[in-house]
Backbone bond lengths (Angstrom), bond angles and torsions (degrees), N, CA, C in turn:
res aa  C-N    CA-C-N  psi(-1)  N-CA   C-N-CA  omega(-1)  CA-C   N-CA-C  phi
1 X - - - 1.456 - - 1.522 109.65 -
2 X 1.106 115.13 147.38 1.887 119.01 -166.69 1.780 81.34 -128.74
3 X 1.552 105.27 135.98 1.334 114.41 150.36 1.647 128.76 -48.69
4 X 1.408 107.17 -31.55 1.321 113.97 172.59 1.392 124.91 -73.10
5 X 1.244 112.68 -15.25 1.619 129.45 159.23 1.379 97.91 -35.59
6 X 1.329 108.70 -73.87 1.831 121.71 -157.98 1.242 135.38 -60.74
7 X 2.266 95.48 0.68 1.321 89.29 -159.01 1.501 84.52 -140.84
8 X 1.367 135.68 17.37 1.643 140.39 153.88 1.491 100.89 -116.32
9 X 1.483 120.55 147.81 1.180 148.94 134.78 1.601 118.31 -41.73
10 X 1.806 117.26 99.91 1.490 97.31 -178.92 1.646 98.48 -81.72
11 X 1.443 106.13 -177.05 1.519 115.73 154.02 1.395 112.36 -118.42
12 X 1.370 90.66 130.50 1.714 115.34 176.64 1.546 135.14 -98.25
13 X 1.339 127.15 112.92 1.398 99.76 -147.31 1.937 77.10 -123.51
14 X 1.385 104.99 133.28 1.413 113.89 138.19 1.749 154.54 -109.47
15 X 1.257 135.23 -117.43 0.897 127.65 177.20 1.771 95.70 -105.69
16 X 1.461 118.75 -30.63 1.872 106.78 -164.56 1.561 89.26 -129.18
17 X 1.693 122.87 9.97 1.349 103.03 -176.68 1.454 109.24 -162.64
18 X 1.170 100.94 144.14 1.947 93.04 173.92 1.399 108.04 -137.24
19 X 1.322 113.09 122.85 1.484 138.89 -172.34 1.766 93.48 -85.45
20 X 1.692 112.65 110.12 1.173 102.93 162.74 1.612 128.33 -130.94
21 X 0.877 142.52 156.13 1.814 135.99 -159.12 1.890 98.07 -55.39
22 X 1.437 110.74 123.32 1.703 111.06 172.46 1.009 126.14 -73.67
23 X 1.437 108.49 114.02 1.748 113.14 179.05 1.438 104.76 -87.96
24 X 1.910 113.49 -155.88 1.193 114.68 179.67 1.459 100.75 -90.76
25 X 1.443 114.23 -16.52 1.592 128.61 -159.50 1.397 100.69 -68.02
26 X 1.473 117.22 -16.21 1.734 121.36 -163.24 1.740 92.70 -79.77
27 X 1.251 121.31 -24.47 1.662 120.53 -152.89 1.516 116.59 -71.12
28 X 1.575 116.56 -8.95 1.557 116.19 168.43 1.608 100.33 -87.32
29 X 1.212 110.45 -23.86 1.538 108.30 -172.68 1.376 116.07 -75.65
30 X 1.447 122.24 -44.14 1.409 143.82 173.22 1.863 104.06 -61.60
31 X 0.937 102.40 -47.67 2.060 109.09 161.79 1.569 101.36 -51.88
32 X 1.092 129.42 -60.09 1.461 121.67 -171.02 1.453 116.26 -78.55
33 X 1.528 111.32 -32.36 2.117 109.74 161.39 1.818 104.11 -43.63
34 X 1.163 103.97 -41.31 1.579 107.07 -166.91 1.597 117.67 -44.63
35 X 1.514 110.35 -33.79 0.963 114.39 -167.91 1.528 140.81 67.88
36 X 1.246 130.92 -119.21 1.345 135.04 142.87 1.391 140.23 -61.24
37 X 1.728 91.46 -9.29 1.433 97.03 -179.31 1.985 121.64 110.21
38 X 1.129 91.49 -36.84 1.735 112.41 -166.86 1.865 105.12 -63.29
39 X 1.318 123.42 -24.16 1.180 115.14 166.04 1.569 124.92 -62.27
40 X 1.527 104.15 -41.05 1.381 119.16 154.90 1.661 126.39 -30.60
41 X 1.152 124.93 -20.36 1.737 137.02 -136.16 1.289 87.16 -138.43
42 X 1.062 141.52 -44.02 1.588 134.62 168.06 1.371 124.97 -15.29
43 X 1.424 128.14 78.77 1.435 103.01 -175.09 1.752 150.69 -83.65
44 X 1.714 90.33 32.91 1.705 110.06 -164.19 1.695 90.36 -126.57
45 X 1.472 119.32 2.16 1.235 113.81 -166.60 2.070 110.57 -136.98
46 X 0.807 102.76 122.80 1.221 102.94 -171.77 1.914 110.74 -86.73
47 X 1.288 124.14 99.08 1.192 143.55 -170.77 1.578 121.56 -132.41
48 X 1.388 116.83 111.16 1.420 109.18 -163.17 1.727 103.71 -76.19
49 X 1.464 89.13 155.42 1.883 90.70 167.71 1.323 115.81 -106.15
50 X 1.060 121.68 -178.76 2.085 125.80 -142.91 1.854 88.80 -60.52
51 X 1.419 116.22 -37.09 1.799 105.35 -176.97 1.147 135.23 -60.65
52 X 1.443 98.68 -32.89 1.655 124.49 -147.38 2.163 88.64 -106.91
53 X 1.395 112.98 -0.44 1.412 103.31 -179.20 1.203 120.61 -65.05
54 X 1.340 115.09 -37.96 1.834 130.71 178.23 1.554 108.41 -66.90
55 X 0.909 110.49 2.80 1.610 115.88 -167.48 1.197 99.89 -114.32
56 X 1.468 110.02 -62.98 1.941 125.62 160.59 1.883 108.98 -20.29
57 X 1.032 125.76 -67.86 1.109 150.25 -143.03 1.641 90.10 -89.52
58 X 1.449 108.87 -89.45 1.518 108.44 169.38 1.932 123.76 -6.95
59 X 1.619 95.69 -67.09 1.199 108.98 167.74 2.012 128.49 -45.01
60 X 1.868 100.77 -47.00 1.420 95.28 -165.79 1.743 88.17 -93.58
61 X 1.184 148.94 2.00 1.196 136.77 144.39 1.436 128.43 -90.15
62 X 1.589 121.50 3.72 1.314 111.41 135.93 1.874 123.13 -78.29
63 X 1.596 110.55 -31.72 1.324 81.98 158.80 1.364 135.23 -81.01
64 X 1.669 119.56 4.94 1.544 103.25 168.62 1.525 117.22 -81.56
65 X 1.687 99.53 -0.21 1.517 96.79 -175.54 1.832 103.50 -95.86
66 X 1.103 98.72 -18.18 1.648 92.69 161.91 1.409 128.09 -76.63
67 X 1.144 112.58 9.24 1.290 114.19 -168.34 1.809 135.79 74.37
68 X 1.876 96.22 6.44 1.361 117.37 -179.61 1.555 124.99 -83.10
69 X 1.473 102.12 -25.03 1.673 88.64 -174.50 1.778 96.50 -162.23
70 X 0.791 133.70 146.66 1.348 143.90 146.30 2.083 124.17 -86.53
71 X 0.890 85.21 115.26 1.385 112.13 -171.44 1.935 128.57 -91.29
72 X 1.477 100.78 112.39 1.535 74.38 -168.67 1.757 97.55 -117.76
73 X 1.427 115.37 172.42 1.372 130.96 156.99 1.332 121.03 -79.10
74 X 1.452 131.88 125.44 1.576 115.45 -169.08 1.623 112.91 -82.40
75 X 0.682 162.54 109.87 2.057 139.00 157.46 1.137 114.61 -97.78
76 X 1.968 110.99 143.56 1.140 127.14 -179.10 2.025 94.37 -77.09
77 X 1.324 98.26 169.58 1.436 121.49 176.93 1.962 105.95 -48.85
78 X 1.686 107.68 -19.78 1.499 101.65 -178.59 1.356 108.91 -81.26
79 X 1.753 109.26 -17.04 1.124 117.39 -163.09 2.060 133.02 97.96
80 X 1.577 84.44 4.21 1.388 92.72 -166.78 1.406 105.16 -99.99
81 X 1.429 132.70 150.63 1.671 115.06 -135.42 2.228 74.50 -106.88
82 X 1.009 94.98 152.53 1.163 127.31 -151.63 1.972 112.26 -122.00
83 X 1.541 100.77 -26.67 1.517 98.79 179.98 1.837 101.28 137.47
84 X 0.933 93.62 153.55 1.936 98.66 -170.61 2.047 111.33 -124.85
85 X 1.472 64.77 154.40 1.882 70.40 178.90 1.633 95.60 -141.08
86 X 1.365 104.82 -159.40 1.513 115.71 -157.65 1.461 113.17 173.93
87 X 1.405 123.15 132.72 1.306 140.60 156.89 1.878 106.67 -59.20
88 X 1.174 111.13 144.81 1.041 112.61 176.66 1.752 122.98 -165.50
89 X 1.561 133.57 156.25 1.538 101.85 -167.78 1.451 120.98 82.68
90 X 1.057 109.36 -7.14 1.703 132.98 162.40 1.676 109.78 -24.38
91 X 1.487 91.89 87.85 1.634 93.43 164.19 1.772 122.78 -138.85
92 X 1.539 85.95 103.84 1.582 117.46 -154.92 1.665 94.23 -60.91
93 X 1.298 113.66 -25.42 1.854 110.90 -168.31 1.571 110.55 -79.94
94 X 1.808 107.81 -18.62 1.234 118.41 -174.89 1.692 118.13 -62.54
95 X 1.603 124.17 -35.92 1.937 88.87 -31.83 2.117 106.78 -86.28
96 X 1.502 84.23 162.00 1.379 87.22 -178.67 1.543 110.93 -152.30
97 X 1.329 130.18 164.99 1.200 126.99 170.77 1.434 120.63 -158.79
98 X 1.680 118.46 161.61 1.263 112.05 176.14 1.799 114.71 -102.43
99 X 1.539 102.51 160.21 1.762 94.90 -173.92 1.305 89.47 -122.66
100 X 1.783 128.20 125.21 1.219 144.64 -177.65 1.380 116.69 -144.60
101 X 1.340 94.61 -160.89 1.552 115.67 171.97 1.632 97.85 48.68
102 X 1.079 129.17 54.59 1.644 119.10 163.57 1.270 110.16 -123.41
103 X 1.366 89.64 160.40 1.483 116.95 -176.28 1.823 124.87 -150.26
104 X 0.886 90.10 155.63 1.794 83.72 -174.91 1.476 109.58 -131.96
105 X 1.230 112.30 144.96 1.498 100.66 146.17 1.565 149.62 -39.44
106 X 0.740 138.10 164.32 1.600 117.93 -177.01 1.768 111.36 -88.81
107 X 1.300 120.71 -21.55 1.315 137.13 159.73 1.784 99.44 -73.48
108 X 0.675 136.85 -9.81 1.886 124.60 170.48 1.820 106.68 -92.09
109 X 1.679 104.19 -26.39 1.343 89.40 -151.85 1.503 105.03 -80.74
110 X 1.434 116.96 162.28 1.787 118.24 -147.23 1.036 140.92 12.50
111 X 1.796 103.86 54.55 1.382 93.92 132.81 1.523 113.65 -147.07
112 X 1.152 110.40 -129.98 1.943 96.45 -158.15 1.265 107.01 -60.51
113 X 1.493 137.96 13.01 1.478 123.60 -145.35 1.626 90.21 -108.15
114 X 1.268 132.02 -6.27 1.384 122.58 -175.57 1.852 91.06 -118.72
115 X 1.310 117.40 -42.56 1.615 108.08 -157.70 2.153 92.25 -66.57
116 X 1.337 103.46 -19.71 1.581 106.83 -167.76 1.668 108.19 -76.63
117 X 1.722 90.80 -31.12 1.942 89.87 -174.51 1.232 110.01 -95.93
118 X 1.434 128.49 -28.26 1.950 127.36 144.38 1.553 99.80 -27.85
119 X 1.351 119.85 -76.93 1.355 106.28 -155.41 1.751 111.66 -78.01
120 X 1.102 141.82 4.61 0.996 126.29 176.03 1.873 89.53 -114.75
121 X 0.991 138.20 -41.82 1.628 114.94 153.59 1.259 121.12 -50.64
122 X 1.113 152.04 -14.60 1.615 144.45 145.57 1.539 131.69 -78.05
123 X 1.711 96.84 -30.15 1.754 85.21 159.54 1.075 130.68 -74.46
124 X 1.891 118.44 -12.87 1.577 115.89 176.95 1.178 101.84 -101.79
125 X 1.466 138.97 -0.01 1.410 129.03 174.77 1.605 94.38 -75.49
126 X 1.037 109.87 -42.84 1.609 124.00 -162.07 1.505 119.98 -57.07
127 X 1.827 98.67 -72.08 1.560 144.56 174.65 1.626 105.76 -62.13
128 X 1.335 111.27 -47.55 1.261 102.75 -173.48 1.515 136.79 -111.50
129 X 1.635 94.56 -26.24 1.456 116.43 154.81 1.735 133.43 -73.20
130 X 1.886 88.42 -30.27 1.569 102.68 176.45 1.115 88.34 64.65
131 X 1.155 142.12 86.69 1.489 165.29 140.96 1.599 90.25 -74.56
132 X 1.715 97.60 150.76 1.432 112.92 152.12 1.160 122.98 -132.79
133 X 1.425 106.73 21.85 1.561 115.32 -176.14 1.267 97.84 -163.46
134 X 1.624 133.41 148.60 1.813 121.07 144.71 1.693 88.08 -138.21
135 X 1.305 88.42 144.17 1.763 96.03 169.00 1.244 105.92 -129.32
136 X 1.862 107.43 161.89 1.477 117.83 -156.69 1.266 79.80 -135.91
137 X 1.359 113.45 155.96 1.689 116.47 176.64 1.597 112.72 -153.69
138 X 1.098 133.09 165.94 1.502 121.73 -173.38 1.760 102.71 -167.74
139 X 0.988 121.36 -179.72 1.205 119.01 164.88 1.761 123.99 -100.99
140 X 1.446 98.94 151.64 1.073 90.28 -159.44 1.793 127.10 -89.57
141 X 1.453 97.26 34.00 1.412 134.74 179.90 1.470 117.81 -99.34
142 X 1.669 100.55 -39.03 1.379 111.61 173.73 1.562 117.70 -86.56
143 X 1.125 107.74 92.44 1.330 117.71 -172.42 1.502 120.45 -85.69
144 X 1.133 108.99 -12.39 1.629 106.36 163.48 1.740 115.19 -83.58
145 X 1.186 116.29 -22.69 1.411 121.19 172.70 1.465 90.20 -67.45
146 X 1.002 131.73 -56.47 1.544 115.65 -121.65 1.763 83.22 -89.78
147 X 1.373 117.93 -17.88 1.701 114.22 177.28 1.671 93.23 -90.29
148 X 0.848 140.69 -15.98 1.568 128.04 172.20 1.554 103.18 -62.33
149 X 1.926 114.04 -57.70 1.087 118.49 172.07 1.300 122.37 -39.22
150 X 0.967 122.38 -45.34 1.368 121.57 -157.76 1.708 110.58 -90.58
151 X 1.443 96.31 -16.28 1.744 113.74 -179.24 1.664 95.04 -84.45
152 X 1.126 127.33 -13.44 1.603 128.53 168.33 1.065 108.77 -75.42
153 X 1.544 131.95 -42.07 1.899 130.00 151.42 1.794 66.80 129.56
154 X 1.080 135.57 -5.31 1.819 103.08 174.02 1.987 103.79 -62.20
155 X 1.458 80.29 146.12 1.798 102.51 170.08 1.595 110.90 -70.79
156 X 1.456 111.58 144.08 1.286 115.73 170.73 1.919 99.20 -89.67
157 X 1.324 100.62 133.59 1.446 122.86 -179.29 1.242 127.09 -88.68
158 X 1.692 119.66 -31.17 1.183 149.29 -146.84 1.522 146.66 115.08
159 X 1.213 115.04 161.36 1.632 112.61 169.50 1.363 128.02 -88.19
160 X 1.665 114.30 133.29 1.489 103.18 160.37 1.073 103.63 -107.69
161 X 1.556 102.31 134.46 1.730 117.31 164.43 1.103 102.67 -87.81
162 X 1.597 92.05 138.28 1.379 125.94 154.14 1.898 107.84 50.41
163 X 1.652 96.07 47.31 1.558 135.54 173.81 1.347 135.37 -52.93
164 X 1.613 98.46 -39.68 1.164 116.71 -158.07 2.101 107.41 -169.47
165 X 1.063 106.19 -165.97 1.179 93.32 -171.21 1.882 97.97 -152.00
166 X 1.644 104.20 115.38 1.517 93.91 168.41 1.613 141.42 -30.37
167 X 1.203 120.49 174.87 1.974 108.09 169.06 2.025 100.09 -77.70
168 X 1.339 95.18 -11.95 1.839 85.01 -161.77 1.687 95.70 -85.74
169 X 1.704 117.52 -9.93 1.500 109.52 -174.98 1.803 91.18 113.22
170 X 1.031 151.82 -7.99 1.665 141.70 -155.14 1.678 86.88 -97.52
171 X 1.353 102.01 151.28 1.592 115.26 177.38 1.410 98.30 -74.50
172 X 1.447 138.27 151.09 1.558 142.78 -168.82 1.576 95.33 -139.36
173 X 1.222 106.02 107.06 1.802 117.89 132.02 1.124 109.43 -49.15
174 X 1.634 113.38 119.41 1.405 132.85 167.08 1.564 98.73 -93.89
175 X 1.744 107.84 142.96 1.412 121.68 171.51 1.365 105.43 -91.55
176 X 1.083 153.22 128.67 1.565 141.03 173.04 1.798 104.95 -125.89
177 X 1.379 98.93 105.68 1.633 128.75 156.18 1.301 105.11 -83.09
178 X 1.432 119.76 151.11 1.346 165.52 129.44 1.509 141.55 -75.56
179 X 1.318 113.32 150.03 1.463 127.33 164.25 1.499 109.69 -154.28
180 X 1.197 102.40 143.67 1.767 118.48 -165.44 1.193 108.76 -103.46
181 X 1.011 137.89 168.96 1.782 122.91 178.50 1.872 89.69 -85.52
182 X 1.370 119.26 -28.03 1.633 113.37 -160.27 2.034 81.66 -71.18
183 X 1.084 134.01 -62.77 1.375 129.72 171.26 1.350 120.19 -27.65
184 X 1.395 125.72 -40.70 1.178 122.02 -170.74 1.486 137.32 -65.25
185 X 1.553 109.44 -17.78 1.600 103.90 177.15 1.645 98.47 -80.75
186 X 1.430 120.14 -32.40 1.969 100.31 -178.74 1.282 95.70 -94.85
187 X 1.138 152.14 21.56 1.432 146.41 137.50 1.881 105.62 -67.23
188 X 0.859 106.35 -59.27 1.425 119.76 174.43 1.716 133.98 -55.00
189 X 1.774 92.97 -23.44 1.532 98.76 163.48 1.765 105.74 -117.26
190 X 1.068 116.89 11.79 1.783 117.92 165.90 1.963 89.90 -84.74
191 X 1.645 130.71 -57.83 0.885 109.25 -170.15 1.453 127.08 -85.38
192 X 1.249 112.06 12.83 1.565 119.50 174.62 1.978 91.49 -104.98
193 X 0.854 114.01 -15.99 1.727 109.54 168.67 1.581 102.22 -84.11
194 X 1.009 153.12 -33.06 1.557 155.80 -173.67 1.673 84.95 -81.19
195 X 1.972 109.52 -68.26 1.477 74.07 -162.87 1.969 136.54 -66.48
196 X 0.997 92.20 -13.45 1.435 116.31 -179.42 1.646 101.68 -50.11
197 X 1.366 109.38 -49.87 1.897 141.63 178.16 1.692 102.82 -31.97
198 X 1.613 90.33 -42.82 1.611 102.49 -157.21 1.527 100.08 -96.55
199 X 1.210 133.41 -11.93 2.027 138.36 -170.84 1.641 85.97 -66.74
């Protein structure tokens, strides 16, 4: 493990997706994941709308410059950016970290474009960071996350009440899942069996 790991964005390229470090250049692209707009309107999910993107972005690359989170741009296999996620919770002494802040387009969601960027964000948290833990967390309102989560084979850990706080202002129960590094090689061949599902 290199300290310098913890503090650049790699790029990850697979067969339906390539995870690459988020610039400002991603922000017409992240306007067009949006779609109609309606991901925006979610009120258990925090998703910027076409205004608030330059701000979005600004924000999760000032925290990679604090040393808080690494941030990526998503792309489908055409190459057209599709929605972003990010490491975050970065604790290099652990070491351990959390994988959040994503979102997709509504054309990405089920199919290889999330089970492909889970598994290549967990084999380098894992493989390359030597993680012994990553946790995923969501609210416990958002019920399609929390079955995506759980379709990743991470364990549910528990609830925090009254954790955090929705975009509308409502207090949010956080769900908090896990993965262990001892979990990770049959975590790692359940999601290379799904993605395989989808070729």
């Amino acid at each position: 493990m290199n300290h310098a790991d913890w503090t650049r964005v790699p790029t990850l390229d697979g067969r339906h997706v390539r995870l690459e470090p988020l610039q400002m250049g991603h922000i017409d692209g992240l306007r067009g994941a949006l779609g109609d707009g309606s991901l925006s309107q979610l009120s258990y999910t925090y998703v910027p709308d076409a205004k608030g993107m330059t701000a979005y972005v600004q924000a999760a690359l000032k925290a990679q410059a604090e040393g808080k989170a690494l941030p990526f741009a998503v792309l489908d296999g055409d190459g057209q950016v599709v929605g972003t996620t990010r490491y975050y919770d970065l604790e290099e002494s652990v070491p351990r970290l959390s994988i959040g802040h994503t979102w997709y387009a509504r054309s990405a969601q089920r199919t290889g474009v999330n089970t492909e960027a889970k598994l290549m964000l967990l084999r380098h948290a894992f493989e390359r960071l030597q993680c012994i833990s990553v946790v995923l967390e969501t609210s416990t309102l958002n019920t399609a996350s929390r079955a995506a989560i759980a379709r990743l084979g991470a364990r549910q850990d528990g609830v925090l009440r009254n954790h955090k706080r929705h975009p509308d202002g409502s207090a949010r129960d956080t769900v908090i899942f896990s993965i262990t590094d001892a979990e990770w090689p049959e975590v790692k061949r359940h999601l290379q069996d799904r993605l395989d599902a989808h070729a």
